[in-house]
PASEKE-544220 format. One record per residue (C-alpha): residue number from 1; residue in one letter; x, y, z. Coordinates in Angstrom, 2 decimals. Each point is the difference from the previous one (the first is absolute). Example, Ala and Ser with C-alpha at 12.3 -4.5 7.8 and 13.67 -1.06 7.14 Angstrom:
+-----+--------+---------+---------+---------+
: num : residu :    east :   north :      up :
+-----+--------+---------+---------+---------+
:   1 :      A :   12.30 :   -4.50 :    7.80 :
:   2 :      S :    1.37 :    3.44 :   -0.66 :
+-----+--------+---------+---------+---------+
***
This chain:
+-----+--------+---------+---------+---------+
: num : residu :    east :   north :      up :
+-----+--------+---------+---------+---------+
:   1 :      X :  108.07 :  114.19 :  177.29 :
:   2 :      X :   -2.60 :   -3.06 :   -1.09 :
:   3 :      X :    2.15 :   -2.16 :    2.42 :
:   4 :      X :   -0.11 :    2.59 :    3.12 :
:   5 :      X :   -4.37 :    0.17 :   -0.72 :
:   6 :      X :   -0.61 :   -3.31 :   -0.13 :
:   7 :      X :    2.27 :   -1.18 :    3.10 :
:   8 :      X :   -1.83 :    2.96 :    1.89 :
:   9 :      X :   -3.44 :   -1.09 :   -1.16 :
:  10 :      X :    0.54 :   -3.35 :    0.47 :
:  11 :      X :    1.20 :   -0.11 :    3.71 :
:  12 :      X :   -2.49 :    2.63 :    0.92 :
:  13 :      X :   -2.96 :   -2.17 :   -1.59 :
:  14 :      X :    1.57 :   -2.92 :    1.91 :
:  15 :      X :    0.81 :    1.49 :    3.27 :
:  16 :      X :   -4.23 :    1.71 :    0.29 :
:  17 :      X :   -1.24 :   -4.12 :   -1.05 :
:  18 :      X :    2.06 :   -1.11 :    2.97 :
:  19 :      X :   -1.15 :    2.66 :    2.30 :
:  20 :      X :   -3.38 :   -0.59 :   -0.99 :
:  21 :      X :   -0.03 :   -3.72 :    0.75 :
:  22 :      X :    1.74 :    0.78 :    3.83 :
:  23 :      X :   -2.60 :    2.28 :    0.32 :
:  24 :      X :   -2.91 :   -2.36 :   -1.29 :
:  25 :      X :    1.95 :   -3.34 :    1.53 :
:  26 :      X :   -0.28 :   -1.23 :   -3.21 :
:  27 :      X :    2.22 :   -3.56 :   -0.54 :
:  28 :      X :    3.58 :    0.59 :   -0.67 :
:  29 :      X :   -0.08 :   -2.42 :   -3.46 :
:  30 :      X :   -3.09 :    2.53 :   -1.44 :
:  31 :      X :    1.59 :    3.17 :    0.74 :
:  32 :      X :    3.69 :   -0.84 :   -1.56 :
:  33 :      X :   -2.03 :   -1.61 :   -3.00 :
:  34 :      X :   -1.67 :    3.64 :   -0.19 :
:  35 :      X :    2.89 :    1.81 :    0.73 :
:  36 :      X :    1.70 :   -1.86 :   -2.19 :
:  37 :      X :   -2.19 :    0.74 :   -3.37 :
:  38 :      X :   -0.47 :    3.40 :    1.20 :
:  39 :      X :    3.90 :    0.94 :   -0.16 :
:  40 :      X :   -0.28 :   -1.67 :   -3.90 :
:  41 :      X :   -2.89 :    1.76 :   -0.71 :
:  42 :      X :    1.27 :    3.52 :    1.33 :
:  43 :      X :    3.45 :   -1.04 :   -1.04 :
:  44 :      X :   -1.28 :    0.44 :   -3.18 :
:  45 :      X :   -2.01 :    2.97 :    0.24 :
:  46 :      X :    3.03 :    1.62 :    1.47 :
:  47 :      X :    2.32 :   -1.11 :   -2.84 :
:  48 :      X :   -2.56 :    1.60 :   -2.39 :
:  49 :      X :    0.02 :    3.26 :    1.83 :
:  50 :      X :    3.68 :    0.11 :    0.07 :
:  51 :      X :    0.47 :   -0.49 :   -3.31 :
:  52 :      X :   -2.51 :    2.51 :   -0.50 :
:  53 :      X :    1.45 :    2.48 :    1.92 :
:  54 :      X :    3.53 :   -0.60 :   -1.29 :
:  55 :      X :   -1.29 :    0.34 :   -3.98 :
:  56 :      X :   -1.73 :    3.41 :    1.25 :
:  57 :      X :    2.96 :    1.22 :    1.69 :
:  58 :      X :    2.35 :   -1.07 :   -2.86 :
:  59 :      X :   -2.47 :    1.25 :   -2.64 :
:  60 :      X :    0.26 :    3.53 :    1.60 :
:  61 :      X :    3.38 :    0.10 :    0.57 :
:  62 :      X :    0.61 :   -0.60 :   -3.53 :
:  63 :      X :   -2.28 :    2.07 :   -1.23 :
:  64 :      X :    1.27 :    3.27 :    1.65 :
:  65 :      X :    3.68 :   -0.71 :   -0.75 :
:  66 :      X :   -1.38 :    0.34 :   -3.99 :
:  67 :      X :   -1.68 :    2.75 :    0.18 :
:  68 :      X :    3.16 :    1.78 :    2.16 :
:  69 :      X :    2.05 :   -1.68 :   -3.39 :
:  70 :      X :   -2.63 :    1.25 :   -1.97 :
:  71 :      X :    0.52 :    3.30 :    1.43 :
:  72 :      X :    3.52 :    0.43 :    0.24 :
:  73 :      X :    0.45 :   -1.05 :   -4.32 :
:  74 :      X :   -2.69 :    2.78 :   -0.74 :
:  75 :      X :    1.65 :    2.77 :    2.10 :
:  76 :      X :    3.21 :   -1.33 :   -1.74 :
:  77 :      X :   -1.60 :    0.16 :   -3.52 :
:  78 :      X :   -1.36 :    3.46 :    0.69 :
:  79 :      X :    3.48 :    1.81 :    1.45 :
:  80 :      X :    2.38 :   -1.74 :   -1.90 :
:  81 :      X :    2.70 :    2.93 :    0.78 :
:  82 :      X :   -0.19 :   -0.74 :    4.22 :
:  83 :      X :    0.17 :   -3.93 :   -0.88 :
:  84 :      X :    3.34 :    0.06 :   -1.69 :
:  85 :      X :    1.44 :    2.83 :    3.12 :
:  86 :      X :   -0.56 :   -2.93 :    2.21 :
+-----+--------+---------+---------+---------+
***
């Protein structure tokens, strides 16, 4: 998920530096500099919010399969009788 941010950040931050220098006729070397350090820079930030997202998401995930676990050993502990029919 880091990967899919930070490509998506990064080629949106350098596709708006590009259209920003057509639109301003800025020189072609000063915008693909720019456009260049801006798809590092939100590269970056991207990978960060992946990552972010991903730990979150995992975090979550994990944390409502233990408490269905957690669930499941205390019905078990309480009807002992219906846990061995099954």
């Amino acid at each position: 998920m880091a990967h899919l941010y930070a490509g998506i950040l990064g080629l949106l931050a350098f596709l708006t530096c590009v259209t920003r220098g057509v639109i301003h006729g800025s020189a072609v070397g000063s915008v693909l500099g720019a456009a260049c350090l801006s798809v590092l820079a939100f590269g970056v930030v991207g990978y960060v919010i992946g990552w972010l997202a991903q730990w979150i998401v995992e975090d979550s995930v994990r944390g409502r399969i233990l408490a269905e676990l957690s669930a499941e050993d205390s019905a078990e502990v309480s009807h002992p009788a219906s846990a061995e029919a099954k």
